[in-house]
C-alpha positions as CSV (number, residue, x, y, z in Angstrom):
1,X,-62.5,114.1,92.8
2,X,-62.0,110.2,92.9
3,X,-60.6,108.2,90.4
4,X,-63.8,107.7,88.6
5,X,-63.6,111.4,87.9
6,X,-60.1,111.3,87.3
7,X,-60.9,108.5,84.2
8,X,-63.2,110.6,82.5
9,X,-61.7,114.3,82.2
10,X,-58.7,113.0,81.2
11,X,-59.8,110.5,78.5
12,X,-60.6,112.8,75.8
13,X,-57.5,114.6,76.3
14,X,-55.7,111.0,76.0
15,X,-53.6,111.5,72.4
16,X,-51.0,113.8,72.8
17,X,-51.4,114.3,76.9
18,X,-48.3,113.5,79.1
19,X,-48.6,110.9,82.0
20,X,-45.6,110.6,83.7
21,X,-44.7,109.2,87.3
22,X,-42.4,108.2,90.1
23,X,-40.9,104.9,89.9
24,X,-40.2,103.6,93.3
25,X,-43.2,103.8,96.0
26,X,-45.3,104.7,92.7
27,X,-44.5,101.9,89.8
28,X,-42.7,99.7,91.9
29,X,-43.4,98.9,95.4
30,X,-40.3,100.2,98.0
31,X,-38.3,97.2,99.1
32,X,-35.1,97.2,101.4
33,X,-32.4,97.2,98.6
34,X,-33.1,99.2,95.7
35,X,-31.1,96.9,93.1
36,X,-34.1,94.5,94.0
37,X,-36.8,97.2,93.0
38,X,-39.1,96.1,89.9
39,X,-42.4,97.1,88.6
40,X,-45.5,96.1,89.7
41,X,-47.5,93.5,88.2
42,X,-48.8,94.9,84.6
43,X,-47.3,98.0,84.7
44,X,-45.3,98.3,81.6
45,X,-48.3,96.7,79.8
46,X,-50.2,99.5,81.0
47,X,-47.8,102.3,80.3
48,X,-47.6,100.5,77.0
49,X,-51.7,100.7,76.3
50,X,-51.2,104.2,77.5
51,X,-48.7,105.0,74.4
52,X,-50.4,102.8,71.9
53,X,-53.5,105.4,72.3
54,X,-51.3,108.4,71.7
55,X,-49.6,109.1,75.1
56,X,-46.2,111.0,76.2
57,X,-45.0,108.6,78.9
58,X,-42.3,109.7,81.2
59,X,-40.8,108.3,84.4
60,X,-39.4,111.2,87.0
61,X,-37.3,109.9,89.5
62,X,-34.4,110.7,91.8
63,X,-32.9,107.7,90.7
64,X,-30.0,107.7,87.6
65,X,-32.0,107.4,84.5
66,X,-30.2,104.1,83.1
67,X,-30.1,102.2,86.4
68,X,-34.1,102.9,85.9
69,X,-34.4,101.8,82.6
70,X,-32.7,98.9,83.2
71,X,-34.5,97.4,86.2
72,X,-37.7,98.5,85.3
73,X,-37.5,96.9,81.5
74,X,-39.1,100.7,80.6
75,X,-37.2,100.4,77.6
76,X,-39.6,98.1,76.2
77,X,-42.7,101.3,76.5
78,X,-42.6,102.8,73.2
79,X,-41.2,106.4,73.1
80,X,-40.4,106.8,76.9
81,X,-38.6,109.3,78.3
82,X,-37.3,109.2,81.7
83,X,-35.9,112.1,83.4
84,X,-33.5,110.8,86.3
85,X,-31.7,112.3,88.9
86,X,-34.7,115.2,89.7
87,X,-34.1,116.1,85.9
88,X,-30.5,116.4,85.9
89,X,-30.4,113.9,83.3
90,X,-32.9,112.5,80.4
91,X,-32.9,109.3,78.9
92,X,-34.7,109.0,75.4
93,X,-34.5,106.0,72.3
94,X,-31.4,104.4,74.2
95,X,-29.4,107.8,74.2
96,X,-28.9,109.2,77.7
97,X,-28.3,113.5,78.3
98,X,-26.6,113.9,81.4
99,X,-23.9,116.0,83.1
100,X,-20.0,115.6,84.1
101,X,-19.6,115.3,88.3
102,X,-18.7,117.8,89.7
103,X,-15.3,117.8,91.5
104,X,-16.7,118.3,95.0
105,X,-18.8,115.1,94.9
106,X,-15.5,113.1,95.6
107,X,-14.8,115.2,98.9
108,X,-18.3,114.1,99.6
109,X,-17.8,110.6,99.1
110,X,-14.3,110.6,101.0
111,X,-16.1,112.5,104.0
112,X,-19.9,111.2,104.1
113,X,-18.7,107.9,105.4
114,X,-17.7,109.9,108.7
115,X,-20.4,112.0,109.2
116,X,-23.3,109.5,109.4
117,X,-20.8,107.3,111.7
118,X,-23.2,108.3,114.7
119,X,-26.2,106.8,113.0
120,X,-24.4,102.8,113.5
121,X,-23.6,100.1,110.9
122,X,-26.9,99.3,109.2
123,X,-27.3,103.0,107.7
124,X,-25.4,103.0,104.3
125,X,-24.8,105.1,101.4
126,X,-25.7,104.7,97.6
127,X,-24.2,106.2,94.9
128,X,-26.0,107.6,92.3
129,X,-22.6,108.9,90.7
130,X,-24.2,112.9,90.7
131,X,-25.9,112.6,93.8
132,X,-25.2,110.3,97.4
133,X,-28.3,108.8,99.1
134,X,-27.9,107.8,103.0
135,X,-30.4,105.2,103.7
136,X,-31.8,104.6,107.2
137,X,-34.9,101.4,106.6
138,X,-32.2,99.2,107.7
139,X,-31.7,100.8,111.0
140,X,-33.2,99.5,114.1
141,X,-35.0,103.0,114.2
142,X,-34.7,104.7,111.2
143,X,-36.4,107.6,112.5
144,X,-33.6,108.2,115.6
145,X,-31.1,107.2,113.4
146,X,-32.0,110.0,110.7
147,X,-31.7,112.3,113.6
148,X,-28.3,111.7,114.6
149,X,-26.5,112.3,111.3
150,X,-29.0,114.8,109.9
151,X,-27.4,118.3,110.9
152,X,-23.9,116.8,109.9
153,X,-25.2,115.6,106.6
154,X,-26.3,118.9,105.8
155,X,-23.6,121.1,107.2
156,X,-21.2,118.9,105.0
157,X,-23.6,119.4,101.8
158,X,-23.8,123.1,102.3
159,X,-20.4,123.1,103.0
160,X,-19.3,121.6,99.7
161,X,-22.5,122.9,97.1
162,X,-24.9,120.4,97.7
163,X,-28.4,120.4,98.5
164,X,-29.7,117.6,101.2
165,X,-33.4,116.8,100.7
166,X,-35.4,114.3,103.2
167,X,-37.4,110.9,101.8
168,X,-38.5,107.5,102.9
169,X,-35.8,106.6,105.7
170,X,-33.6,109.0,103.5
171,X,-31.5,111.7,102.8
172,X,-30.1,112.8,99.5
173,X,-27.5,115.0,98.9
174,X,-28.1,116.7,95.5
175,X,-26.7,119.2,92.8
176,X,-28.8,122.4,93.7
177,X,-31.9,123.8,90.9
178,X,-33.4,120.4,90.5
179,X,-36.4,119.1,91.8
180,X,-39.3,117.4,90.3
181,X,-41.5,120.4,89.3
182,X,-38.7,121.5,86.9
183,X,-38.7,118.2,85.1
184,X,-42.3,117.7,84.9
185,X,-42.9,121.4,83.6
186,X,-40.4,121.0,80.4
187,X,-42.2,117.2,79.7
188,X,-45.5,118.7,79.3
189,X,-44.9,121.5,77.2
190,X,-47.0,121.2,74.1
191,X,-49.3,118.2,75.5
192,X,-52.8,117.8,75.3
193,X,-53.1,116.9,79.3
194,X,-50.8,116.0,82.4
195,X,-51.3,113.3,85.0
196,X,-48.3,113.0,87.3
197,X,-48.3,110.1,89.8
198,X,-46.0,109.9,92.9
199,X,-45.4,109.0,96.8
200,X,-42.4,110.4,98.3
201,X,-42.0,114.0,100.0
202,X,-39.7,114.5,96.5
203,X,-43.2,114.4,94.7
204,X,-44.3,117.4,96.3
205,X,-42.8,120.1,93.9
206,X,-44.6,117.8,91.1
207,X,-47.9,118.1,92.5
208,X,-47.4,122.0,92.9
209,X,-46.9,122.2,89.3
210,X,-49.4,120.4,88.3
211,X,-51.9,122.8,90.2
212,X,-50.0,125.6,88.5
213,X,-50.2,125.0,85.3
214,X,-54.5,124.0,86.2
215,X,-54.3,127.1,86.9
216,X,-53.1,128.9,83.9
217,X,-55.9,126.5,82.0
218,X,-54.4,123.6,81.2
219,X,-55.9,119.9,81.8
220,X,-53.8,118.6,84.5
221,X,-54.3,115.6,87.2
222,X,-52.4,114.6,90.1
223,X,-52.6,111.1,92.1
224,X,-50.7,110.0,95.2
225,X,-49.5,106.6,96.4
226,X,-49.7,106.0,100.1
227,X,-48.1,103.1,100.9
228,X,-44.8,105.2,101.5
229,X,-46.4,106.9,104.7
230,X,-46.3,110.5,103.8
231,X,-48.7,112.2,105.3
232,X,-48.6,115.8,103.3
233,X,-49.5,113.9,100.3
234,X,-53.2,113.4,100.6
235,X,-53.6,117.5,100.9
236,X,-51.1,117.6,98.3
237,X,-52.6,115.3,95.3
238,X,-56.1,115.5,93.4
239,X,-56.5,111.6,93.7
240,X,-54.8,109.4,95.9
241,X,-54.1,105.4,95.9
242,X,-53.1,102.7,98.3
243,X,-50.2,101.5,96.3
244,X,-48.6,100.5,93.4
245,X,-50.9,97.8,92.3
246,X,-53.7,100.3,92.5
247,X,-51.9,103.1,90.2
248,X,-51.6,100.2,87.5
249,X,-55.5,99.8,88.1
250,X,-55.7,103.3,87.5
251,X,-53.3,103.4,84.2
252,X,-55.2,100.9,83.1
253,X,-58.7,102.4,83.3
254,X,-57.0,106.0,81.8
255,X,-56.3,103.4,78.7
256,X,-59.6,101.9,78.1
């Protein structure tokens, strides 16, 4: 299938179909400091043509929902939903869902600091308040760097209840249950037609549902963004795309 192909099966199924999609590496292109991260060019006009002909639009990410919203202006998309944090929390018509922290997240703030010590001073962590992100672009080698600290990380995770998952120069310690797949099967109950859109190795369980539910007969459509230089994700998707000015090409052409 190419994009072409892509276009036309899921046209029809437009009104009342669910497109939902990553938004850093997929919407947005990846920069150094994620407070910097925005849209690409067009994008929330295209997501905006896409709900104006009838369209579910949903943004999954591992990022918290409102931080989303708010650099990414996706409150201006009319009816958006945005399931943050792998799912663990849902923004909707300015009202966010989410959970209470768990108490073991502070032991993991107080003792994360110490565990990716070996890793050097330009590795750093972000809070995401229900989850903590160690990021490694800023190293000299994020690769080695990701390395040093990553059987510590996950030792301390496992140690307090949390899952650590691997990304872009990352790794995120999570509450367990939550992935990607999860979120995107509750969105598209009921709807017409899926098309999920991401780039990162926490895309993966997204693109497995999506050939699930093809499976049990539903219209369903997956696309991948390679500008984030993971490699599973060309065997993983039905379409895939350079970056994120080509998936606002793409949203655009789905909306006529």
């Amino acid at each position: 299938m190419d994009a072409a192909d892509l276009v036309e099966a899921l046209r029809p199924h437009l009104a009342g179909a669910l497109i939902a999609t990553d938004f850093d590496g997929t919407l947005a292109p990846l920069v150094a400091d994620p407070e910097s991260s925005r849209p690409a060019e067009g994008a929330i006009d295209a997501l905006g043509a896409l709900a104006g002909r009838g369209a579910q639009i949903a943004v999954v990410t591992g990022r918290d929902a409102t931080t989303v919203v708010r650099l990414g202006g996706l409150d201006t998309v009319p009816g958006i939903v945005v399931a943050g944090l792998y799912g663990v929390e849902t923004w909707r018509d300015g009202g966010l869902e989410t959970q209470d922290p768990p108490p073991e997240i502070d032991e993991l703030r107080r003792r994360l600091p110490d565990a990716i010590a070996p890793a050097g001073h330009d590795v750093w962590i972000e809070d995401k308040r229900l989850s903590l992100v160690v990021h490694f672009r800023r190293a000299a080698d994020p690769a080695a760097a990701a390395d040093a600290v990553r059987g510590p990380v996950t030792d301390l995770g496992r140690e307090l209840g949390f899952e650590t998952h691997p990304g872009s120069n990352v790794l995120e310690l999570r509450l367990p249950g939550y992935d990607k797949a999860g979120a995107l099967r509750g969105l598209a109950e009921g709807r017409s037609a899926v098309l999920y859109i991401g780039d990162d190795l926490g895309d993966l369980p997204a693109f497995a549902a999506v050939r699930d539910l093809r499976d049990e007969g539903a219209v369903a459509y997956s696309v991948g963004v390679l500008s984030s230089g993971v490699p599973e994700i060309v065997d993983a998707v039905d379409v895939d795309v350079d970056d994120p000015a080509e998936v606002v090409e793409l949203l655009r052409r789905v909306a006529g």
